[in-house]
C-alpha positions as CSV (number, residue, x, y, z in Angstrom):
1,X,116.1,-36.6,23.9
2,X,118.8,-37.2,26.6
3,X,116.7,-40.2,28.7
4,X,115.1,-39.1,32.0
5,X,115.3,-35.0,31.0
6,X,112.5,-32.4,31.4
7,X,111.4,-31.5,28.1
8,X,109.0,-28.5,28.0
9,X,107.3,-27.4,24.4
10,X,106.4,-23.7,23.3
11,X,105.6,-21.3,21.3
12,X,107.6,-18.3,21.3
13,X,107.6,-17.9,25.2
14,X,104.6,-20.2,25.8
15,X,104.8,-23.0,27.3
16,X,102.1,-25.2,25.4
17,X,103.5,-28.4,27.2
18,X,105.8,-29.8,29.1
19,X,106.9,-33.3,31.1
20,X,110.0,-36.0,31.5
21,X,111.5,-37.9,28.7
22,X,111.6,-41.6,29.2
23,X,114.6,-43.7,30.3
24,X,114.7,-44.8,26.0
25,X,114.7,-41.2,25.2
26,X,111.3,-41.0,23.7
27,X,108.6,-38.8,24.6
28,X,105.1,-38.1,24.0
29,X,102.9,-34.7,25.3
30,X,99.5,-33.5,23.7
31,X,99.2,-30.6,22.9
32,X,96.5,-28.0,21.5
33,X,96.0,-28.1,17.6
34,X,98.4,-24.7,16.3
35,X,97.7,-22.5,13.0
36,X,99.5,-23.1,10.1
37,X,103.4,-22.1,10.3
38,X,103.5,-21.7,14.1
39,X,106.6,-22.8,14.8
40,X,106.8,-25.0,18.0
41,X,110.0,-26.0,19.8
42,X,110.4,-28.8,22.3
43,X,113.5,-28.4,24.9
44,X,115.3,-30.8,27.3
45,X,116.5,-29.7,30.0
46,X,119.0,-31.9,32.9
47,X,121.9,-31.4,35.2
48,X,121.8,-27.6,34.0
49,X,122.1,-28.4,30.3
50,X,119.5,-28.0,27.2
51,X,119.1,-28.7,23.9
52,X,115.9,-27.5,21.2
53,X,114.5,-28.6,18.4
54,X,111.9,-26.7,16.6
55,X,109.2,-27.5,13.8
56,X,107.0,-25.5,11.7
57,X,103.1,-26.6,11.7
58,X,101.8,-27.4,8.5
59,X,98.1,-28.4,7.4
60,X,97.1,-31.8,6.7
61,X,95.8,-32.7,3.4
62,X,92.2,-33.7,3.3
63,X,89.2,-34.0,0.5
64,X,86.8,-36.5,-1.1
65,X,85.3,-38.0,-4.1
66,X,81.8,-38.4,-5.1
67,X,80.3,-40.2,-8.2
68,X,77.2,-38.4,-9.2
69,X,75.1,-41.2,-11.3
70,X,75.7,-44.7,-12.5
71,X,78.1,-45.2,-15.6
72,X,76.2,-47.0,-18.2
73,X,78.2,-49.5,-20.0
74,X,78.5,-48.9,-23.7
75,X,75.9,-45.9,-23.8
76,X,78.4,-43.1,-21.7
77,X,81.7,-42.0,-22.6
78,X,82.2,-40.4,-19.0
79,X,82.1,-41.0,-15.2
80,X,80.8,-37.7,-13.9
81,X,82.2,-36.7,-10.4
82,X,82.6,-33.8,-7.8
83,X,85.7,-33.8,-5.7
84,X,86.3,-31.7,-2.9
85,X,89.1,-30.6,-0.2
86,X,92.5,-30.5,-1.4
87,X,92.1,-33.3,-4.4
88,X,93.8,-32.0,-7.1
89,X,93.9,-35.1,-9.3
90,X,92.3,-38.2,-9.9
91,X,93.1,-41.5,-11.7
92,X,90.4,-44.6,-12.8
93,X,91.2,-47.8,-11.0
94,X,89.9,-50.8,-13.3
95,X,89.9,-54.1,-11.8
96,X,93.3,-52.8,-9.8
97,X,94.9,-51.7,-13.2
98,X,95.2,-47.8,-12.8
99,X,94.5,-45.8,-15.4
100,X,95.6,-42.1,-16.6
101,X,95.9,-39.5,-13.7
102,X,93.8,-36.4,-14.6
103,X,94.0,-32.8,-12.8
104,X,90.3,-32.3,-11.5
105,X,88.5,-29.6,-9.4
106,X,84.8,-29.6,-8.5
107,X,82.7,-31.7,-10.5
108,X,84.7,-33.5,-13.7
109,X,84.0,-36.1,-16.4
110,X,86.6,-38.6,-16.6
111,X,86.5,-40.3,-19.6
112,X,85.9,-44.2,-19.5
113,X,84.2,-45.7,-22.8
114,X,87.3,-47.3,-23.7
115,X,88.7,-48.8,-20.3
116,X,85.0,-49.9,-18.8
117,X,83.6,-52.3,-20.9
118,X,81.8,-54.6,-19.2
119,X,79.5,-54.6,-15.8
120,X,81.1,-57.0,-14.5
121,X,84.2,-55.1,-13.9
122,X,85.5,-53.4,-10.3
123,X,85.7,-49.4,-10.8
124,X,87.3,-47.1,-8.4
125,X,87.9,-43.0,-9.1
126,X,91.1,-42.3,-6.5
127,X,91.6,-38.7,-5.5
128,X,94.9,-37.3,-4.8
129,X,96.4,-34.4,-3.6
130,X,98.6,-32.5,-5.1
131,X,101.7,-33.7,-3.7
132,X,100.1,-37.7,-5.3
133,X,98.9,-38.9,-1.6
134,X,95.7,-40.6,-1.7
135,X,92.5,-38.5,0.1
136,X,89.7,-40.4,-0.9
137,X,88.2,-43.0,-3.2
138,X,84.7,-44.1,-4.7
139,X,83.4,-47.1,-6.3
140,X,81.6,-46.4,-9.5
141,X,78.4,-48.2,-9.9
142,X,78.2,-50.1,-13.3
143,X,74.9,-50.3,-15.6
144,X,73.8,-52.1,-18.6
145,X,74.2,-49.2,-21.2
146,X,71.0,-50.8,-23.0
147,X,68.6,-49.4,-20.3
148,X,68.9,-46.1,-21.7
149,X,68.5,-46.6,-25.4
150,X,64.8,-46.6,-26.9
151,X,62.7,-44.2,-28.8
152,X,59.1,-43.2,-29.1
153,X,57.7,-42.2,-32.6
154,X,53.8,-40.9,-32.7
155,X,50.9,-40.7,-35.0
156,X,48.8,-37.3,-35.6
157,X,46.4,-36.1,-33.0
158,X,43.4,-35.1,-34.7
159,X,41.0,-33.0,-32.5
160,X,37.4,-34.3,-32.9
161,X,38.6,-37.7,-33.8
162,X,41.1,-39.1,-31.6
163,X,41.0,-40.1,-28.1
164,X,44.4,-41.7,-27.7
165,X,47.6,-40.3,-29.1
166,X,49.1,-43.4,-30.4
167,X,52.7,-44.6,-31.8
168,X,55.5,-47.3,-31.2
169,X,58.3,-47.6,-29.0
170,X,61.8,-49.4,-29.6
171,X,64.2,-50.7,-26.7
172,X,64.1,-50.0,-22.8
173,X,61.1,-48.2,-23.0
174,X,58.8,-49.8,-20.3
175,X,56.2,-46.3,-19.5
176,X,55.1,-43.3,-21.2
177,X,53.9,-40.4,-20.3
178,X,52.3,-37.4,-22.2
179,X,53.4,-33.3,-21.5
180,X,50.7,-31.0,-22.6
181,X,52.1,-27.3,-22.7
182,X,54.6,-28.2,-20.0
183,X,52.5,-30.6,-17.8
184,X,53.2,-33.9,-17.6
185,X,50.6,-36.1,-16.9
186,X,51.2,-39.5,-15.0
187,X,53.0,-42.2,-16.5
188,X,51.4,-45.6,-18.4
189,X,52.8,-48.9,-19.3
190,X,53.4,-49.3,-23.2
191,X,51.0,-52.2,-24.9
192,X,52.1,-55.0,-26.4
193,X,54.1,-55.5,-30.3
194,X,56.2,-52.3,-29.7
195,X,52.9,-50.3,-29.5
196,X,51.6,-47.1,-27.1
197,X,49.0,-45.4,-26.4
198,X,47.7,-42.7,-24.1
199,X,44.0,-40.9,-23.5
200,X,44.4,-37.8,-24.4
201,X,40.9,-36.9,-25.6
202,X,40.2,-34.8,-22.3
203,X,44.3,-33.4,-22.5
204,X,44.4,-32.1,-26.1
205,X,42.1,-29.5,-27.0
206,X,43.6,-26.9,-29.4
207,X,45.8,-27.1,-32.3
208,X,48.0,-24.7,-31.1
209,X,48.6,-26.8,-27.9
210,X,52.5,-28.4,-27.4
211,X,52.4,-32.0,-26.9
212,X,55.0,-34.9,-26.4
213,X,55.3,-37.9,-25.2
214,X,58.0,-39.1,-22.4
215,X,59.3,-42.7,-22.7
216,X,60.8,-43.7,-19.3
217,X,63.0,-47.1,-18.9
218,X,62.3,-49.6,-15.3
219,X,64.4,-47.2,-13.4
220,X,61.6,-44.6,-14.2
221,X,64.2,-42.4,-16.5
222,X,63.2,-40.6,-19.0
223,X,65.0,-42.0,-21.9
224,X,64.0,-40.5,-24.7
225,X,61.0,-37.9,-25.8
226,X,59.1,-37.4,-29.3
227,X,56.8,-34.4,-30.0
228,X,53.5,-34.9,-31.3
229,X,51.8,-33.1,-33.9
230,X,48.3,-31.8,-33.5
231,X,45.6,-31.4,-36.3
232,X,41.8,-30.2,-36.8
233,X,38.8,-31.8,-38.5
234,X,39.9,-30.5,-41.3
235,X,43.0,-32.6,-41.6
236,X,40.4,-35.5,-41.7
237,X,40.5,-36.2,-45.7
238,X,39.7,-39.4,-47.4
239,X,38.0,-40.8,-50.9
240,X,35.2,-43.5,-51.4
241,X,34.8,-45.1,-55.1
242,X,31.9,-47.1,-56.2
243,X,32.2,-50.8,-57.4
244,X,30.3,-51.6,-59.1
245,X,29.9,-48.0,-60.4
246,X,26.0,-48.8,-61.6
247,X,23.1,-50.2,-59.6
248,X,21.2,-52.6,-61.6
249,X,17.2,-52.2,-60.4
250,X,16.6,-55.9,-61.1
251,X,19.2,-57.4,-59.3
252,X,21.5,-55.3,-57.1
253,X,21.1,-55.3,-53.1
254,X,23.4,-52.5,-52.1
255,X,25.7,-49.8,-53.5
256,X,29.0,-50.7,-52.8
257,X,32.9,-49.8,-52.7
258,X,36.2,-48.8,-51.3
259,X,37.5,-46.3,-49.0
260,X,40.5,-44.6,-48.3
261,X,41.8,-42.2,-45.6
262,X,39.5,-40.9,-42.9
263,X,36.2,-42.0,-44.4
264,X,34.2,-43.4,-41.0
265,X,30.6,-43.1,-42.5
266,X,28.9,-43.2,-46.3
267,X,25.1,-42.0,-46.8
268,X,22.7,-42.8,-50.1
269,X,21.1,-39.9,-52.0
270,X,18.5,-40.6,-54.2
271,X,17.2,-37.1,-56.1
272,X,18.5,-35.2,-53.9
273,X,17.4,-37.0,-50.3
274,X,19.7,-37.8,-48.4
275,X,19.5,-41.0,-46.5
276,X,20.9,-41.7,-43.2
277,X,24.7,-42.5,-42.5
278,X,26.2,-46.0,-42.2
279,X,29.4,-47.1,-40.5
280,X,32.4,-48.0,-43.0
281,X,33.0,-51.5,-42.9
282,X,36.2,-52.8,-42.3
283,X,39.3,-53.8,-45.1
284,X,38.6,-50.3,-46.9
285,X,35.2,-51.6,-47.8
286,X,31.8,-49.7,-47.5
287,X,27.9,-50.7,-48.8
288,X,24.8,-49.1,-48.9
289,X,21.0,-51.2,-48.8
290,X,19.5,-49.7,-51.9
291,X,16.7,-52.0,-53.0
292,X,13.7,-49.8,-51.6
293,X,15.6,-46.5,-52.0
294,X,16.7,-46.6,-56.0
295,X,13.8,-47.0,-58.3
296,X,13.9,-46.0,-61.3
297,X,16.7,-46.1,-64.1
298,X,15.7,-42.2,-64.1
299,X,16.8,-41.6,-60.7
300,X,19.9,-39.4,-60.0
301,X,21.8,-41.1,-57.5
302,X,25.3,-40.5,-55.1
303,X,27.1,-41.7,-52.4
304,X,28.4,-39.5,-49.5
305,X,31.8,-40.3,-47.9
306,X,31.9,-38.0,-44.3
307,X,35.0,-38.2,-41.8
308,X,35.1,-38.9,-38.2
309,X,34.2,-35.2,-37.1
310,X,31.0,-35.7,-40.1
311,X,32.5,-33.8,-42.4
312,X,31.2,-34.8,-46.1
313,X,35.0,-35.1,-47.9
314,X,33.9,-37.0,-51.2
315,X,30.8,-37.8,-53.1
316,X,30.8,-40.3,-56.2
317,X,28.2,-40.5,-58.3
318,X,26.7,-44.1,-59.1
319,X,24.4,-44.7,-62.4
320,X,20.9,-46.6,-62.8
321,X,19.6,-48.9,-64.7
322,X,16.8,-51.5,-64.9
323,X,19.0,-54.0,-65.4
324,X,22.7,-55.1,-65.5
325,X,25.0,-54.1,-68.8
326,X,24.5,-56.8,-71.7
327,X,21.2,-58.8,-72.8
328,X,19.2,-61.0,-70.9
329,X,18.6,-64.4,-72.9
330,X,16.2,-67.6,-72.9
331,X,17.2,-70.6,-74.4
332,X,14.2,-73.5,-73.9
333,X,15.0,-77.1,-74.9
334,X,12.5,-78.5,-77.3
335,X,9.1,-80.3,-75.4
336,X,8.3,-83.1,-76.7
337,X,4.5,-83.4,-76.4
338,X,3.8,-87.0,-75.3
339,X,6.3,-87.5,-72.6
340,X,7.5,-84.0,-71.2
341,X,6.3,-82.7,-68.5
342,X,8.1,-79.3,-67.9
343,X,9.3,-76.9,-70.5
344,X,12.8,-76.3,-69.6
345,X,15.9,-74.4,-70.5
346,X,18.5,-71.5,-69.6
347,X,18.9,-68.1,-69.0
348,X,21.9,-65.6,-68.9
349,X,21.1,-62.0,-67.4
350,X,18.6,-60.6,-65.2
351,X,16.1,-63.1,-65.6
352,X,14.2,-63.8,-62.4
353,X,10.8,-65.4,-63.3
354,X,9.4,-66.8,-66.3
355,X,5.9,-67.5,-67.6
356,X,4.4,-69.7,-70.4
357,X,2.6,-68.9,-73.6
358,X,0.4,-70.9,-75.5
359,X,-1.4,-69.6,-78.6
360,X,-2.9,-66.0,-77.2
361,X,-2.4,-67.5,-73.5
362,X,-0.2,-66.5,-70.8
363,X,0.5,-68.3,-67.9
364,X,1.2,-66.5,-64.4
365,X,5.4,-66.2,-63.9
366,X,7.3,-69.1,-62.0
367,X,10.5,-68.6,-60.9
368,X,13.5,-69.7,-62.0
369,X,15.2,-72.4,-60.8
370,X,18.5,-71.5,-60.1
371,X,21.7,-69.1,-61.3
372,X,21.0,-70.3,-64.8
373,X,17.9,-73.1,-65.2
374,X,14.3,-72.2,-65.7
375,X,11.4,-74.5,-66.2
376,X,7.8,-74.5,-66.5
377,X,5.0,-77.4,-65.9
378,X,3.6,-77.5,-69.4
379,X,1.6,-80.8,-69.1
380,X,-1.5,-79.4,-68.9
381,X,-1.3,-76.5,-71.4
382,X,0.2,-77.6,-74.7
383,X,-2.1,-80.2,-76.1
384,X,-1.5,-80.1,-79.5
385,X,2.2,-80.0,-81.7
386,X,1.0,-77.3,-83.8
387,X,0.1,-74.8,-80.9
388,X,2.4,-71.8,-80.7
389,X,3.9,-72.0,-77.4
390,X,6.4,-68.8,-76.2
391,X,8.6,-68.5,-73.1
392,X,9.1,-65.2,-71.4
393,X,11.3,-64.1,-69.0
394,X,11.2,-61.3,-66.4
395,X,13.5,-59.5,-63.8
396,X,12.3,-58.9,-60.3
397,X,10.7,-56.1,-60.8
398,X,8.3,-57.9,-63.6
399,X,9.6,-56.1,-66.2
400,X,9.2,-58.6,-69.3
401,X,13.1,-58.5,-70.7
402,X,13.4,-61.8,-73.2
403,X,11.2,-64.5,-74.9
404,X,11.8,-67.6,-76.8
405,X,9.7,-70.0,-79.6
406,X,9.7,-73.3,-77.4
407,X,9.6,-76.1,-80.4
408,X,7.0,-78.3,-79.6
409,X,8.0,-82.2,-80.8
410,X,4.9,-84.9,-81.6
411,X,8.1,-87.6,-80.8
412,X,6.4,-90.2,-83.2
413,X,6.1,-88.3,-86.7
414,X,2.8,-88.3,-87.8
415,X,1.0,-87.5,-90.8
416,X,-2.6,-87.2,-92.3
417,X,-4.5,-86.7,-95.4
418,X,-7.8,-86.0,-96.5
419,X,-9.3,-86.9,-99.5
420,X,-11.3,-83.7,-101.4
421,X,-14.7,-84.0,-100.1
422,X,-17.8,-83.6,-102.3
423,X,-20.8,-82.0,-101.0
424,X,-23.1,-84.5,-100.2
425,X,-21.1,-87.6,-99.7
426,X,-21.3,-88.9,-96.6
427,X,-17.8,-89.3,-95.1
428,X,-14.5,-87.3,-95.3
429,X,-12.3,-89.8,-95.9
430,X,-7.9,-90.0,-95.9
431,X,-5.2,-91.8,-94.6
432,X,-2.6,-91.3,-91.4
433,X,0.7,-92.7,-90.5
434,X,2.3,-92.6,-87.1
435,X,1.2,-92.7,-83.4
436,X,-2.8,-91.2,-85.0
437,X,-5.3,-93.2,-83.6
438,X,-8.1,-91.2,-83.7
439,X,-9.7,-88.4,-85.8
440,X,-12.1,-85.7,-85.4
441,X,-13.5,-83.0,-87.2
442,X,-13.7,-79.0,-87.0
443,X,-16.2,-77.6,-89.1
444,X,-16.3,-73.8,-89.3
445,X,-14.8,-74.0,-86.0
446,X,-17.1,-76.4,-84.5
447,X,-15.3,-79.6,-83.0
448,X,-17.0,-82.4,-82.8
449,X,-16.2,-85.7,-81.1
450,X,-13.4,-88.2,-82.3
451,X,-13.8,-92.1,-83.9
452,X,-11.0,-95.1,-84.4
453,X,-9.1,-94.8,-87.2
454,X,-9.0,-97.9,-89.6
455,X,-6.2,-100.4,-89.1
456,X,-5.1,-100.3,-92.5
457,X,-4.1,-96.6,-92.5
458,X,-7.1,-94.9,-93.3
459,X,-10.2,-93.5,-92.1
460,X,-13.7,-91.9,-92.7
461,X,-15.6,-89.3,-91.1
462,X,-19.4,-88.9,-91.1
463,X,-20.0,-85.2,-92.0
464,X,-22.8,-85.1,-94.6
465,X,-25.5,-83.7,-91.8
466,X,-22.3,-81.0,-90.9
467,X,-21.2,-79.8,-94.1
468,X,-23.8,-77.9,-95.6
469,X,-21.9,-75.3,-98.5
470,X,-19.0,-75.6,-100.4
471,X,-17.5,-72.5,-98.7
472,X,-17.6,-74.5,-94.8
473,X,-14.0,-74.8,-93.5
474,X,-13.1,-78.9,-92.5
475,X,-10.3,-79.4,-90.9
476,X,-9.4,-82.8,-89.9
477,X,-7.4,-83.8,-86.6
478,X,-5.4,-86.9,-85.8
479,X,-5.0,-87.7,-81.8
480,X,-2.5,-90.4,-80.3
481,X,-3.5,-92.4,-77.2
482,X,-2.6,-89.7,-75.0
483,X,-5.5,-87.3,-76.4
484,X,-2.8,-85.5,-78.0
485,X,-3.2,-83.8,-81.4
486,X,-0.5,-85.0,-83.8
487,X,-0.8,-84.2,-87.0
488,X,-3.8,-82.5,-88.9
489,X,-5.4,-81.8,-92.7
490,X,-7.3,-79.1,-94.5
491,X,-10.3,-80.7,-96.1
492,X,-11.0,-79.5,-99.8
493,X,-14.7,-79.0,-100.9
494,X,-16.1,-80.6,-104.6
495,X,-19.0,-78.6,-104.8
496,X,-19.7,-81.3,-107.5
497,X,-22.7,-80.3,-111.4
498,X,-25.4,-79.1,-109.9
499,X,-28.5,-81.4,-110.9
500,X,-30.9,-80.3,-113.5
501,X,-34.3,-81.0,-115.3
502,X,-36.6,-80.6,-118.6
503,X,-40.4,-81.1,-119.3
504,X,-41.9,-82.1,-122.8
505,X,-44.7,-80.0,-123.8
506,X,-47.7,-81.2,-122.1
507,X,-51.0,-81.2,-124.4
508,X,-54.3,-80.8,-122.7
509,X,-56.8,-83.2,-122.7
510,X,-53.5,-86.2,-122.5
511,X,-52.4,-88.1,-119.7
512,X,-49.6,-86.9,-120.4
């Protein structure tokens, strides 16, 4: 404007402002804010000439730009945004490299998966208006994409058995939490080995009710969410078999086996009575103490497999018998009569005690010495190499199940005659070999006391005031030094002519 001139400004025939031009022309006046398309026209005024200029208001261009959550690097494809105002457009600024220029309005995904890559990088949405003048821009906050990957898987609920629902968890997953029918209950930490668990036992109640389980990351988000099924009692199946599948009386402890599935406790029944229940024992494994409960090989026996809720789900039955399958044996080792002390020997079976036999004698039972050797103190009770002598075994019940002929060795052989006897000598006479060094007599089954043998092999007797008829039995015995019968002879009788005697006529009146 022409330098020191009044300038007035207005609006149609309002004057809105008005002043003096400065000596370099310029001027400056303030003046209300005007409506859209008002036109406005400023005009200078000196020394009775004027000049106008006129402009038309227009509105100035505003908005913004707001990122509505983090961008998670390599889990989302977009940044998600509202823009307001007059942005019509947007573009991604990526470490100051822009990107493609979108048309947007209200809230927008922009798609970044392939131009943000790493957090590390500077991200910037830029909003424009239509014209391309910048209104706003907003710095997009970058994530680890990893923080929202994870997953929860869960086991069955069963209602009378569980008390946690229970599962495993992969990535971020750092809580869960558990949604009954729409409530969420507060959230827990996850265990250790990619494991989870929460109480539930007071939660889930019915079969019909609608449970899941929330896994949430450190930034408390849920991340990912896994239903959970929901069974009865009734789901609770499971089988028990019996190994051995026969109880042995003699020799077996407890009934015993496997398991499988939801078997928690096992009872005995014996004819129909049931015993009490017993824990399962861990590995799949289960016993029973029978010893005082199975009896008899008669007895009908089973075993009860019952669930966690007591619900019987399998019965096996188990067979008796006195003793286990295949025979029971005794094997002695031959005594030899002048320097054993024991009879020993083996055993294979159920043999638990064993007891001694010597003619018609038996001996109370000993046991045995261990898994497979037996022996009995024999010392005292076999005297002679001729007596019978038996073993006999037993189980531990006492049941007699195996004997044995023990062979009873004199060590030294011996040997003895007898010469035939004839009524009315005086001595029974013979000879011996080996260890005899005495003999003695048994006269109808009388014994009577023993004398030296000869050094030259024989010997004699005195038995003429013991033998009084040719049908007497004589039996003669040889003993060794240790008092030990060791050989023995049959005496023959001679009842020898019997003596007789004549008389010549005798005349009376002779001498003769």
């Amino acid at each position: 404007a022409e330098p020191n001139a009044n300038i007035a400004i207005k609006v149609g025939t309002t004057t809105i402002a008005s002043g003096v031009v400065g000596s370099d022309g310029k001027y400056s006046l303030l003046i209300q804010p005007q409506a859209a398309q008002t036109v406005v026209t400023a005009t200078a005024s000196k020394e009775g000439l004027s000049s106008s200029a006129s402009t038309t208001v227009t509105k100035q261009a505003t908005g913004s730009i707001v990122v509505n959550a983090p961008y998670y690097v390599g889990y989302d494809a977009n940044i998600k945004a509202t823009v307001s105002g007059d942005v019509a457009k947007v573009y991604l600024l990526v470490n100051g490299t822009k990107q493609t220029t979108v048309p947007v309005s209200g809230t927008f995904n922009y798609y970044a998966k392939d131009k943000v890559t790493s957090t590390a990088q500077n991200v910037y949405l830029v909003a424009l208006d239509s014209a391309g003048n910048e209104l706003a821009r907003a710095k997009v906050t970058l994530k680890d994409g990893n923080l929202l990957r994870g997953t929860v898987t869960t086991d069955t609920f069963i209602i009378g058995d569980s008390s946690f629902v229970t599962g495993s968890y992969t990535g971020a997953v750092t809580k869960v939490a558990l949604s009954v029918n729409g409530v969420v209950s507060p959230s827990v930490a996850v265990g250790a080995s990619n494991k989870l668990q929460y109480y539930a036992k007071d939660k889930i109640t019915q079969t019909t009710d609608v449970v899941k389980i929330i896994g949430y990351n450190t930034e408390g988000t849920a991340i990912t969410t896994a239903n959970v099924s929901v069974a009865g009692a009734d789901s609770l199946t499971g089988t028990i078999t019996a190994n051995p599948t026969n109880f042995a009386i003699s020799t077996d402890t407890y009934v015993k086996g496997s398991y499988t599935g939801n078997v928690k406790t096992v009872a005995l029944v014996v004819n129909g009575v049931e015993s009490p229940k017993v824990g399962v024992l861990t590995g799949g494994q289960w016993q029973y103490y029978a010893k005082g409960k199975i009896l008899n090989p008669t007895d009908i026996v089973t075993v009860r497999g019952y669930n966690a809720a007591g619900t019987l789900v399998d019965t096996k039955t188990i067979t008796v018998s006195q003793n286990p399958a295949g025979q029971s044996t005794l094997t002695p080792v031959a005594y030899k009569l002048k320097t054993d002390s024991y009879v020993k020997g083996t055993f294979t079976g159920s043999v638990r005690y064993v007891a001694l036999k010597v003619g018609a004698v038996t001996y109370s039972q000993v046991a045995v010495v261990d898994g497979t050797n037996w022996q009995y103190y024999a010392k005292d009770k076999i005297k002679n190499a001729t007596d019978p002598v038996t073993i006999l075994g037993y189980d531990s019940t006492g049941t007699k199940i195996a004997e044995a002929t023990v062979s009873v060795t004199p060590e030294a052989s011996s040997t003895l005659t007898a010469s035939t006897y004839a009524l009315g000598d005086g001595n029974v006479v013979g000879t011996y070999t080996g260890a005899v060094k005495y003999v003695a007599v048994t006269i109808n089954g009388v014994s009577y006391g023993k004398v030296p043998v000869n050094a030259d092999g024989t010997y004699n007797y005195y038995i003429k005031d013991k033998v009084t008829s040719k049908t007497d039995i004589i039996v003669v015995k040889g003993y060794d030094d240790a008092n030990t019968v060791v050989a023995q002879a049959n005496v023959t009788i001679d009842p020898g002519v019997a003596p007789t005697m004549t008389a010549d006529a005798f005349t009376i009146g002779t001498t003769r």
